[in-house]
OpenMM code with the backbone's topology and positions (N, CA, C; nanometers):
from openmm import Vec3, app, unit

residues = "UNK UNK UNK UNK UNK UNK UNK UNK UNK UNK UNK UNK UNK UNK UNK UNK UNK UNK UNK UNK UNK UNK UNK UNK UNK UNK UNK UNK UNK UNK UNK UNK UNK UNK UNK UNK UNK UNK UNK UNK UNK UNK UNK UNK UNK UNK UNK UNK UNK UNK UNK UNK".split()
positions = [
    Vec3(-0.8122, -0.4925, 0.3749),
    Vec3(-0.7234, -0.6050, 0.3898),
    Vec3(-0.6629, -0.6123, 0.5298),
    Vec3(-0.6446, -0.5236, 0.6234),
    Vec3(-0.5987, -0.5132, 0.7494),
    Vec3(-0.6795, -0.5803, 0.8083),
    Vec3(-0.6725, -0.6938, 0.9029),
    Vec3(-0.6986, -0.7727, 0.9616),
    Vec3(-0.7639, -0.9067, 0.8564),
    Vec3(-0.7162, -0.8714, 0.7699),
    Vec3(-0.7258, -1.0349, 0.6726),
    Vec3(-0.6003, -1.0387, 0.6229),
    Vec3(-0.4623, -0.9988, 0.6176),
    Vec3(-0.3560, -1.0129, 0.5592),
    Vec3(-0.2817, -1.0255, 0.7196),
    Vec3(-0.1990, -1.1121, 0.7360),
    Vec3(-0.1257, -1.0901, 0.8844),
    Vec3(0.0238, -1.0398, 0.8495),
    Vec3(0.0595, -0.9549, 0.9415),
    Vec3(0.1476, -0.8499, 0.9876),
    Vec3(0.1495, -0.6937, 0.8764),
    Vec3(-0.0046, -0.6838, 0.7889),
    Vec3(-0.0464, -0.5924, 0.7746),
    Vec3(-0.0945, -0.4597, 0.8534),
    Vec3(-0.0348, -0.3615, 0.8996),
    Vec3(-0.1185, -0.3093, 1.0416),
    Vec3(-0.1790, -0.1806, 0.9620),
    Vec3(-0.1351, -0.1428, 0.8495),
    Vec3(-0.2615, -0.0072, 0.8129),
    Vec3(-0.2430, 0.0303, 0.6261),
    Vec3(-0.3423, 0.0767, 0.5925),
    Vec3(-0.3555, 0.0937, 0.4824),
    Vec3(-0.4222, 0.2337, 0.4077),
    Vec3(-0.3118, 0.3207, 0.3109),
    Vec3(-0.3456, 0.4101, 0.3496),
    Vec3(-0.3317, 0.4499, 0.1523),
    Vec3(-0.4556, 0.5525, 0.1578),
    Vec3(-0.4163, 0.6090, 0.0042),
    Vec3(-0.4810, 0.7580, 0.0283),
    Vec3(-0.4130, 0.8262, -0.0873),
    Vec3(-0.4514, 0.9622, -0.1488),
    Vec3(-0.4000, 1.0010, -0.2671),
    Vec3(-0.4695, 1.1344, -0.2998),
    Vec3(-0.4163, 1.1783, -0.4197),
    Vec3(-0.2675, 1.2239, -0.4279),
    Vec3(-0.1506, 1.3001, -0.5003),
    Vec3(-0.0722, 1.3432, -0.5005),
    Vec3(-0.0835, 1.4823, -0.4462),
    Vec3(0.0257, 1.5622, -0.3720),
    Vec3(0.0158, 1.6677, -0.2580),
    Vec3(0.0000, 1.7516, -0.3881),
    Vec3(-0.0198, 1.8987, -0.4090),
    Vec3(-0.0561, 1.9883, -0.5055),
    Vec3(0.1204, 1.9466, -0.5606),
    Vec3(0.1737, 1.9911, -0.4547),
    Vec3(0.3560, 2.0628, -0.4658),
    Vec3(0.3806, 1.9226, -0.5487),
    Vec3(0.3497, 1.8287, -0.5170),
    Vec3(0.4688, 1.7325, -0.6088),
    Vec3(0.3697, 1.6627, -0.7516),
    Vec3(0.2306, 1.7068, -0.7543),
    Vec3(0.1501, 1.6251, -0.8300),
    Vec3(0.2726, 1.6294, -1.0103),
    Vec3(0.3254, 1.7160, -0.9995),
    Vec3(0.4053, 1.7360, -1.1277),
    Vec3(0.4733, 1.6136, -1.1579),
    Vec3(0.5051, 1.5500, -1.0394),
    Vec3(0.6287, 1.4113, -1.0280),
    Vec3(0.5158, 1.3018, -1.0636),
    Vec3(0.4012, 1.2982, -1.0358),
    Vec3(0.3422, 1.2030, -1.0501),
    Vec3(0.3684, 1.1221, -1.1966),
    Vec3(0.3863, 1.1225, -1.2825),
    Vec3(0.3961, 1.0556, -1.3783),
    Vec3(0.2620, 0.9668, -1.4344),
    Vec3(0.1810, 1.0921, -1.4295),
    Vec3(0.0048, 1.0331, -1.4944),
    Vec3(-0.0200, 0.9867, -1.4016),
    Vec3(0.0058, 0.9400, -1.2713),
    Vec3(-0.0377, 0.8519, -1.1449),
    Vec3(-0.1657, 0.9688, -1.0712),
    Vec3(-0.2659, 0.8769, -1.0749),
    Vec3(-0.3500, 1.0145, -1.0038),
    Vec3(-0.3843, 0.9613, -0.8630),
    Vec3(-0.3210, 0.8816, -0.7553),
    Vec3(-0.3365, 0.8246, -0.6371),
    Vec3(-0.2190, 0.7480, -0.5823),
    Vec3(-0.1496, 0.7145, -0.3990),
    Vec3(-0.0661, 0.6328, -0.4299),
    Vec3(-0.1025, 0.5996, -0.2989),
    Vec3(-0.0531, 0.4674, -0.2821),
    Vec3(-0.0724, 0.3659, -0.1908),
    Vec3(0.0217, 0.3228, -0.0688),
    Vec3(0.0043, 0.3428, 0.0424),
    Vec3(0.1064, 0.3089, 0.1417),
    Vec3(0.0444, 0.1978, 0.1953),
    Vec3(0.1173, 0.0986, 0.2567),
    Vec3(0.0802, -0.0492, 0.2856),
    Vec3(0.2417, -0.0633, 0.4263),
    Vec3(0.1666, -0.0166, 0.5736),
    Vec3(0.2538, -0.0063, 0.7094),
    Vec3(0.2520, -0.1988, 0.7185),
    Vec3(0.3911, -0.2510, 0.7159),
    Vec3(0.4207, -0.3876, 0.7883),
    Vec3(0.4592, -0.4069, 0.9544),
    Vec3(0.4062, -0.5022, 0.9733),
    Vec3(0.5088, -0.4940, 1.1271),
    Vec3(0.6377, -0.5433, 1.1002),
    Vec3(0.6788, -0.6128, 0.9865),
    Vec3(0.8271, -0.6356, 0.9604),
    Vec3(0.8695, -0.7108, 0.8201),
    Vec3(0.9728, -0.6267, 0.8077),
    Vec3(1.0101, -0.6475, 0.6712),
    Vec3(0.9794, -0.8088, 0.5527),
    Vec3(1.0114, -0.8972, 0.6135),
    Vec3(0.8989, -1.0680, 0.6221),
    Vec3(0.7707, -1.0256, 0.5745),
    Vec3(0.7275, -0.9672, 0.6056),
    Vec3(0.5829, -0.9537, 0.5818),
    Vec3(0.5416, -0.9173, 0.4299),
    Vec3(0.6541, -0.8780, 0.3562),
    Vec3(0.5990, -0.7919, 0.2475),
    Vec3(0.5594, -0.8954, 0.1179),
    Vec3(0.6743, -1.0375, 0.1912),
    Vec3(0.6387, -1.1433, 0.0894),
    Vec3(0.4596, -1.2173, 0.1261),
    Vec3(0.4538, -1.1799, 0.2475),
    Vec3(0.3371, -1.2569, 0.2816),
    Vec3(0.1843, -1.1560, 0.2132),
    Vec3(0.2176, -1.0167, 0.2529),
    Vec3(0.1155, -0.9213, 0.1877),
    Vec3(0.1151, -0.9692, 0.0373),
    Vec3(0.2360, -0.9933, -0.0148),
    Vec3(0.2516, -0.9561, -0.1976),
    Vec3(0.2021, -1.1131, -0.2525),
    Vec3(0.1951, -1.2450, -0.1370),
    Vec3(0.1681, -1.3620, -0.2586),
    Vec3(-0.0174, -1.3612, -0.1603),
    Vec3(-0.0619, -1.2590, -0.0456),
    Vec3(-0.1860, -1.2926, -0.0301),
    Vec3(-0.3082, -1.3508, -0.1139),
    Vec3(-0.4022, -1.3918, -0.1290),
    Vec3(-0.5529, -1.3788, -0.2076),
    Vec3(-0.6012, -1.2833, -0.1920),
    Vec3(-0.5708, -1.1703, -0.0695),
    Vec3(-0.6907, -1.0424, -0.0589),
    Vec3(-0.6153, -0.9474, -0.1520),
    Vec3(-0.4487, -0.9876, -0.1436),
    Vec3(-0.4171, -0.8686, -0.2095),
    Vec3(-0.3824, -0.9094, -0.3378),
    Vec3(-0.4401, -1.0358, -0.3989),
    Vec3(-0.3993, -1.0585, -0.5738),
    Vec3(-0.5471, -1.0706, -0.6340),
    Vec3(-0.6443, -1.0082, -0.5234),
    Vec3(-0.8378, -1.0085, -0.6057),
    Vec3(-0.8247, -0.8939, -0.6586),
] * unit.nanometer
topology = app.Topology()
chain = topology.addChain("A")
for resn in residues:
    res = topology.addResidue(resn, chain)
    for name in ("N", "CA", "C"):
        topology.addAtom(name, app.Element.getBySymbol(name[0]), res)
C-alpha cells in the first residue's frame, strides 16, 4: 500500500517478540502502519487499498 495510500510512508509486520508473546491475546502477528501526520490516519482508514 505505500506509495498507493498518500502520506503512508512504511509498512511493517511481525510475529510477537518471544518476551511478550504471552500478552498477545491469541494474536499471532501485529501491524505497524508509519504516517507522515496525524490527518493521514483518516485518509489510510477510509482508503480502497486498505478496505480490499
Amino acid at each position: 500500500m505505500v506509495g498507493k495510500v498518500p502520506g503512508l510512508i512504511k509498512m511493517e509486520s511481525n510475529t510477537p517478540h518471544p518476551s511478550t508473546a504471552h500478552r498477545g491475546q491469541g494474536f499471532n502477528m501485529g501491524l505497524v502502519a508509519t504516517l507522515e501526520k496525524a490527518d493521514d490516519i483518516k485518509v489510510y482508514a477510509d482508503h480502497p487499498a486498505h478496505l480490499a
